[in-house]
C-alpha positions as CSV (number, residue, x, y, z in Angstrom):
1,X,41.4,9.9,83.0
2,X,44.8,10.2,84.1
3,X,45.7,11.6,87.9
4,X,44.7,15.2,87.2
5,X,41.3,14.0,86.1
6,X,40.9,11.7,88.8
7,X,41.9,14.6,91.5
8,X,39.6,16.9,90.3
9,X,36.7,14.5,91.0
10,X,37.8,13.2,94.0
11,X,39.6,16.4,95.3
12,X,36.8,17.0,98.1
13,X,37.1,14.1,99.3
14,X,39.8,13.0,102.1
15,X,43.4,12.8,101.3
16,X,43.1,8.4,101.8
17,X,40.0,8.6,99.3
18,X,42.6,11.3,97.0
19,X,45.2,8.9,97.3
20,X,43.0,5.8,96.2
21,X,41.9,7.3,93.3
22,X,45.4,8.2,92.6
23,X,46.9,5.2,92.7
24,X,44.1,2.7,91.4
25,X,46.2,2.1,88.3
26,X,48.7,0.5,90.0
27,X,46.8,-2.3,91.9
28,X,45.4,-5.8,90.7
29,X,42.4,-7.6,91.9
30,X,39.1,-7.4,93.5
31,X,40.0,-7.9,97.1
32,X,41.0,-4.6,98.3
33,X,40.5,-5.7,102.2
34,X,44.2,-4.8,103.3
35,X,43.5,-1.6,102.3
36,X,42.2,1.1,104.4
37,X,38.3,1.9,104.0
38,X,38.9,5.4,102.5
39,X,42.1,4.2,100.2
40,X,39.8,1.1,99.3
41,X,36.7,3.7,98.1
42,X,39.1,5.4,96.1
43,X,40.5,2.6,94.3
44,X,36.5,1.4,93.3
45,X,35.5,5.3,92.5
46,X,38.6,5.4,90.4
47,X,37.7,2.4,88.4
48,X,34.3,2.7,88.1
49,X,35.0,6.6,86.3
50,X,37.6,4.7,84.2
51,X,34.9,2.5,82.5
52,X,32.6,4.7,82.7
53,X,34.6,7.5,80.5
54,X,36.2,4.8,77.8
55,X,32.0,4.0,77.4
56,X,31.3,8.2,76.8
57,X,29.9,8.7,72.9
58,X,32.8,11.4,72.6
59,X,36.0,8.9,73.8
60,X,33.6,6.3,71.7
61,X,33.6,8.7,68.5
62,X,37.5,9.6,69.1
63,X,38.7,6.1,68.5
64,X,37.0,5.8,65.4
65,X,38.5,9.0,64.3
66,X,42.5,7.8,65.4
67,X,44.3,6.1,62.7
68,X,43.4,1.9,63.1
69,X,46.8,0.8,63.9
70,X,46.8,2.9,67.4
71,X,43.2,2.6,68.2
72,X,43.5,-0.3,70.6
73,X,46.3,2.1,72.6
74,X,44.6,5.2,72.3
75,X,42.6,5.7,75.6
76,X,45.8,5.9,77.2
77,X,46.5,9.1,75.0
78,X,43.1,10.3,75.5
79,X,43.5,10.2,79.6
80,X,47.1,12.3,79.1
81,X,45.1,15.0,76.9
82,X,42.3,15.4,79.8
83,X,44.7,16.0,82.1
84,X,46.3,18.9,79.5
85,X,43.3,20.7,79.8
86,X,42.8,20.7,83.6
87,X,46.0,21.2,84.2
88,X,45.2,24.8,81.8
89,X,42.4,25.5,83.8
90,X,44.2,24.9,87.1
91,X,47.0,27.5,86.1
92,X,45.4,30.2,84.4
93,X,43.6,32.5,86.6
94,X,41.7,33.3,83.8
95,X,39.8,30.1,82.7
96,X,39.8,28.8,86.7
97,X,37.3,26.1,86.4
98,X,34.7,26.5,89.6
99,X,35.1,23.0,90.8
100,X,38.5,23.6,91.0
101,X,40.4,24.3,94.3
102,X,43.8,26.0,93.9
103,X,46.3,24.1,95.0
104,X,44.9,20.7,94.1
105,X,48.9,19.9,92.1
106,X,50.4,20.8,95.7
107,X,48.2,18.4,97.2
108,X,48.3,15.8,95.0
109,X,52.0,15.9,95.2
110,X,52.0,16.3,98.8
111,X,49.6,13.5,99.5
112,X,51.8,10.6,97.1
113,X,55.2,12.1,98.8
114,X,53.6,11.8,102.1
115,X,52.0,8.2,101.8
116,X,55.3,6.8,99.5
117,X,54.8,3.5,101.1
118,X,51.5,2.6,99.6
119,X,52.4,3.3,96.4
120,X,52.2,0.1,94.8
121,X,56.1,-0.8,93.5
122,X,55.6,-0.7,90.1
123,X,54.3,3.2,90.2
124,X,57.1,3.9,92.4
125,X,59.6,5.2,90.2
126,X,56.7,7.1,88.2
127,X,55.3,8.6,90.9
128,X,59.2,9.8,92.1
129,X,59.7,11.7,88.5
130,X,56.0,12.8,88.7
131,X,56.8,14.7,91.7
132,X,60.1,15.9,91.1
133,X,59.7,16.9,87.5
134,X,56.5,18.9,88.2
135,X,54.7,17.2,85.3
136,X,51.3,18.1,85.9
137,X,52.2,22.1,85.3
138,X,54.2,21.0,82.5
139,X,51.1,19.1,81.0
140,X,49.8,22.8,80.5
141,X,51.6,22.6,77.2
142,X,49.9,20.7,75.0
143,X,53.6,19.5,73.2
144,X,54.8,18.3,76.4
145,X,51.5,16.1,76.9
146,X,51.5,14.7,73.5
147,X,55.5,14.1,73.6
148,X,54.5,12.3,76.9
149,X,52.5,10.3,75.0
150,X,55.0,8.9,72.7
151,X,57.5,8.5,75.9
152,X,54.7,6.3,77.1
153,X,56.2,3.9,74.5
154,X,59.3,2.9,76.2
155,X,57.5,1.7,79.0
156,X,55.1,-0.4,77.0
157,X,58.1,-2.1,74.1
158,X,55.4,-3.8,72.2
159,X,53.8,-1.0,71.8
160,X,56.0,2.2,71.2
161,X,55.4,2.7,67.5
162,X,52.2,2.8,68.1
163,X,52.5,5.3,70.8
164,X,54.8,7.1,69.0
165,X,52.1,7.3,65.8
166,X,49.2,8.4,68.6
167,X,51.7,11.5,70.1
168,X,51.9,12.8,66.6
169,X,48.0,12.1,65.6
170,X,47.0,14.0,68.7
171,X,49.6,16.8,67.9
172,X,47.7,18.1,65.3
173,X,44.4,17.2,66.2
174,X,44.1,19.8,69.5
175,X,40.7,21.6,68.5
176,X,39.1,17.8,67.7
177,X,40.0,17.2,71.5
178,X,39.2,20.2,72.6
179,X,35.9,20.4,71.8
180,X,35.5,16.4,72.7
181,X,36.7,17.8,76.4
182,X,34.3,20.5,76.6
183,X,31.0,18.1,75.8
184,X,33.1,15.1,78.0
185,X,33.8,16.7,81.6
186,X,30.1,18.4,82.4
187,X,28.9,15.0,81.7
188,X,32.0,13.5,84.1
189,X,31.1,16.1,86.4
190,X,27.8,15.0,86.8
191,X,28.7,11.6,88.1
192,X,30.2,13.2,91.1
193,X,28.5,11.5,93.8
194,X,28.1,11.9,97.8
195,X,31.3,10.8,98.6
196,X,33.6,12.5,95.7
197,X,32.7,15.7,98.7
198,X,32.7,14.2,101.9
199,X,36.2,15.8,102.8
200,X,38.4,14.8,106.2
201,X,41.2,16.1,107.9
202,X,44.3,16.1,105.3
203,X,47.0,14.3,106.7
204,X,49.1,11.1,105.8
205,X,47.5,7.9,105.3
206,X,47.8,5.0,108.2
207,X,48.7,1.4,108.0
């Protein structure tokens, strides 16, 4: 999942275990001691959901289906496709998804603004354009996500025509993931656990 997907799981929770769960991708190792407790949780929930979803039978059965050449790569598409739908359900009234809070792109926006200096260096500048583009409205559009997808390429060199191969596979391949989505996130949502709920007093994080 990418940060929509994470949020929406975690978005009970308090705005340290949010912003752990949002930022997971960015840090390395094991030891997550300097971290606070909450922050530290989030990192752990975040990664555990990450191999848990790249194990589902539907992300399984969607890498057999992608082309060979980008199947190694194409998880990372997958995550940015989740995100598209959530970020539909978020903003349209009409297909507001009950475990939804409105307000939950505010907050995550709010909560990486506000806690800048945890944000591990190398998700800086991502985090910056995240913010002040507005992308997760703009993932709404399923042409925006998937061209995000291929601008996922310049970041990774070795791997852009690769990236740029998966954007165009899962351009025309939106009712496949679609329907993959609809049998995935009931079954994500039932690995919401104790803690995913156990919300605190928003605010920015300490350290």
């Amino acid at each position: 999942m990418n940060f929509l997907g994470h949020a929406v799981i975690a978005h009970s929770g308090s705005d340290e275990y949010l912003l752990g769960n949002l930022i997971a991708d960015g840090i390395k190792g094991r030891d997550l001691s300097a971290w606070p407790a909450d922050v530290a949780l989030g990192i752990r929930r975040h990664r555990q959901l990450d191999e848990w979803i790249d194990h589902h039978t539907e992300v399984q059965a969607l890498k057999e289906d992608v082309p060979r050449e980008v199947r190694r790569v194409s998880g990372i598409g997958f995550d940015l496709v989740w995100d598209h739908f959530l970020a539909r359900f978020l903003l349209d009234p009409a297909t507001q998804h009950p475990a939804l809070e409105r307000g939950l792109i505010d907050r995550i926006y709010e909560v990486l603004s506000l806690n800048a200096h945890l944000v591990p260096g190398r998700m800086g500048p991502l985090c910056d354009a995240l913010i002040r583009q507005r992308w997760l409205e703009r993932y709404a559009d399923y042409g925006y996500t998937c061209q995000s997808v291929r601008a996922l390429g310049h970041r990774i060199p070795r791997q852009t025509p690769q990236m740029y191969a998966l954007g165009d596979w899962l351009e025309t391949h939106p009712r496949r993931l679609e329907a993959a989505f609809e049998r995935l996130w009931p079954d994500l949502e039932a690995q919401t656990r104790p803690v995913d709920r156990a919300r605190q007093a928003p605010g920015s994080v300490k350290q």
